[in-house]
C-alpha positions as CSV (number, residue, x, y, z in Angstrom):
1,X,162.9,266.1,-46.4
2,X,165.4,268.8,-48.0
3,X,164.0,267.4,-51.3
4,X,160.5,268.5,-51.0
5,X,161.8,271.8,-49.5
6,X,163.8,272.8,-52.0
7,X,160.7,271.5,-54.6
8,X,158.4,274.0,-52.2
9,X,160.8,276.9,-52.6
10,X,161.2,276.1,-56.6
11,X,157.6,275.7,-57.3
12,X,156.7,279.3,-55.1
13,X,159.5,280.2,-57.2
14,X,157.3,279.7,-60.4
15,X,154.5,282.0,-58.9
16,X,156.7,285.1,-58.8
17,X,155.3,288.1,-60.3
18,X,152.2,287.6,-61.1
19,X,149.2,285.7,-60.2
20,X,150.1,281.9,-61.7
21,X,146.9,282.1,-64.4
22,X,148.2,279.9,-67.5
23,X,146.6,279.9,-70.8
24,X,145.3,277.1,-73.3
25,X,149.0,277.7,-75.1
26,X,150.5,276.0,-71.6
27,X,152.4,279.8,-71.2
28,X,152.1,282.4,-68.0
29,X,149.5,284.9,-68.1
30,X,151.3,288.3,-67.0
31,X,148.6,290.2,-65.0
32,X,151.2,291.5,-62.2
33,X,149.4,295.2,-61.9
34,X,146.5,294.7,-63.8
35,X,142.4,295.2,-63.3
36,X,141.7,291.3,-64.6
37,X,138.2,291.1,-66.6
38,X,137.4,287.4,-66.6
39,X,135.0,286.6,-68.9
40,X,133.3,283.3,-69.1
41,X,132.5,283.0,-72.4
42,X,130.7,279.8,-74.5
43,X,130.6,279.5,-78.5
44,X,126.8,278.5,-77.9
45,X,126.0,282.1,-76.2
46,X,124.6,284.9,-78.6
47,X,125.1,287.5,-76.3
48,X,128.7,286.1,-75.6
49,X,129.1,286.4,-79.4
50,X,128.1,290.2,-79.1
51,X,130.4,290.9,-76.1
52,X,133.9,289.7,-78.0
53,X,134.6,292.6,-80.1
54,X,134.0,295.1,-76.9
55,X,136.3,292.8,-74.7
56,X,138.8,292.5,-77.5
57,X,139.0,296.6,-77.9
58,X,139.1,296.8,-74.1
59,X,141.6,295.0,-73.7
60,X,144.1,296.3,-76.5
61,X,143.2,299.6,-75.5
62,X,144.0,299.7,-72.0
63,X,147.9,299.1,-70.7
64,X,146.2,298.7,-66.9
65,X,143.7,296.0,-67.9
66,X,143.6,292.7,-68.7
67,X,140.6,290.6,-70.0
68,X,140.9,286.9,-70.2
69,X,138.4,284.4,-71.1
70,X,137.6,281.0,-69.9
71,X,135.1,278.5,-72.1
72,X,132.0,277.9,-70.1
73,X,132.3,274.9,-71.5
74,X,135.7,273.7,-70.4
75,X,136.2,271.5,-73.0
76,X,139.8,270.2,-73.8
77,X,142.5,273.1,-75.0
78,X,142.6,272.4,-78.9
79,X,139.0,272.6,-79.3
80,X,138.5,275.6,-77.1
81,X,141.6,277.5,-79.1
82,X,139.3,276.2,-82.2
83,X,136.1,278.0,-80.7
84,X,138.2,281.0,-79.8
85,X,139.7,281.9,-83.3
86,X,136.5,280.9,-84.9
87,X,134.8,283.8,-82.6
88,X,137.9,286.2,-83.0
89,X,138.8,285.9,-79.6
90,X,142.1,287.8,-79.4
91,X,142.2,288.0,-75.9
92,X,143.9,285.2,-73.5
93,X,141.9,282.3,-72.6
94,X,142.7,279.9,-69.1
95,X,143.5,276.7,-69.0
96,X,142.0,276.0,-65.8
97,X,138.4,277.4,-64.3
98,X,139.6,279.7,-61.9
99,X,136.1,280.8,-60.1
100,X,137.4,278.8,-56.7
101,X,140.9,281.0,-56.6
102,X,138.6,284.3,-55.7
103,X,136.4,282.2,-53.7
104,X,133.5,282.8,-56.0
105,X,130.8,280.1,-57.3
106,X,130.6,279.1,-60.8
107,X,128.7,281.3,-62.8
108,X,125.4,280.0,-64.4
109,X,124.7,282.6,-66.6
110,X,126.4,283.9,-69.9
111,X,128.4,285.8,-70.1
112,X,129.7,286.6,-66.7
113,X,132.8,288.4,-65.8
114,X,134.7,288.6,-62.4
115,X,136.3,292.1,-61.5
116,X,139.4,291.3,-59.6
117,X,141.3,294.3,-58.7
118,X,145.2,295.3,-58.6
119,X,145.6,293.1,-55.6
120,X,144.2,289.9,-57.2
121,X,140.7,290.8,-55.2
122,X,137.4,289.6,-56.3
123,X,135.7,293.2,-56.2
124,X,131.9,292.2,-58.5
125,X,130.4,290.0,-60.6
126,X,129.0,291.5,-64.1
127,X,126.3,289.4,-65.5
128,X,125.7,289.9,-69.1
129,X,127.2,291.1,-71.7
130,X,129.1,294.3,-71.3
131,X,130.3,297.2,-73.1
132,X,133.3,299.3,-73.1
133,X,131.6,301.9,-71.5
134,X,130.1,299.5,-68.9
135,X,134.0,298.1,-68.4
136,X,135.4,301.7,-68.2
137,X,132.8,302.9,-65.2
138,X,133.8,299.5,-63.5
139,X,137.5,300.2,-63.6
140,X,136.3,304.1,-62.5
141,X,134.8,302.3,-59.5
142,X,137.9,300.5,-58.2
143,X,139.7,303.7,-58.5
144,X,136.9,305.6,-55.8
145,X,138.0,305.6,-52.0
């Protein structure tokens, strides 16, 4: 019994600091005090393909915003990291589908990306590709009473 307590308290442990997203590279994904922009993304979707250089830009540009990507796909981590450099995805991309953690169904259409706010709330859905303008007013949104 104190075994599997102390393995509780060293796994919560792990989950410190941030929300416990890990990437296709195995590491952490630090989004502790960040808007997350998680966009679904599938090398078979034009208007995917449009959307990557707006995501990547967002991304870099803003310190309180952090856009990561999961393959619609879900195929196995080599040939997603494959997809993603041959699309120029510099963003990070998740291991694991996360739709479930915000209690939110899998999207069906591409692209799709899930607002989730400060707190690690689901807040909207976008469907379709976005913009940075479209990106900014949503992170404008969060901020209104």
């Amino acid at each position: 019994m104190a075994a599997f307590l102390w393995l509780a308290v060293a796994i919560s442990g792990c989950e410190q600091g941030g929300d416990g997203l890990t990437g296709i590279d195995g590491q952490r994904i630090d989004t502790e005090g960040k808007v997350l922009l998680v966009n679904y993304w599938a090398e078979w979707c034009k208007p995917c393909r449009k959307e990557i250089p707006e995501l990547n830009h967002f991304d870099s540009a803003n310190d309180n915003v952090r856009v990561i990507g999961i393959n619609f796909d879900q195929l196995p981590a080599e040939k997603t990291a494959t997809q993603a450099q041959k699309m120029d995805i510099r963003f990070p991309i998740l291991a694991e589908e996360p739709a479930a953690r915000w209690n939110q169904p899998r999207p069906t259409v591409l692209p799709t990306t899930f607002v989730i706010d400060r707190d690690g709330k689901w807040r909207k859905t976008l469907v379709g590709p976005q913009t940075e303008a479209s990106l900014e007013a949503e992170i404008e949104a969060l901020k209104a009473p």
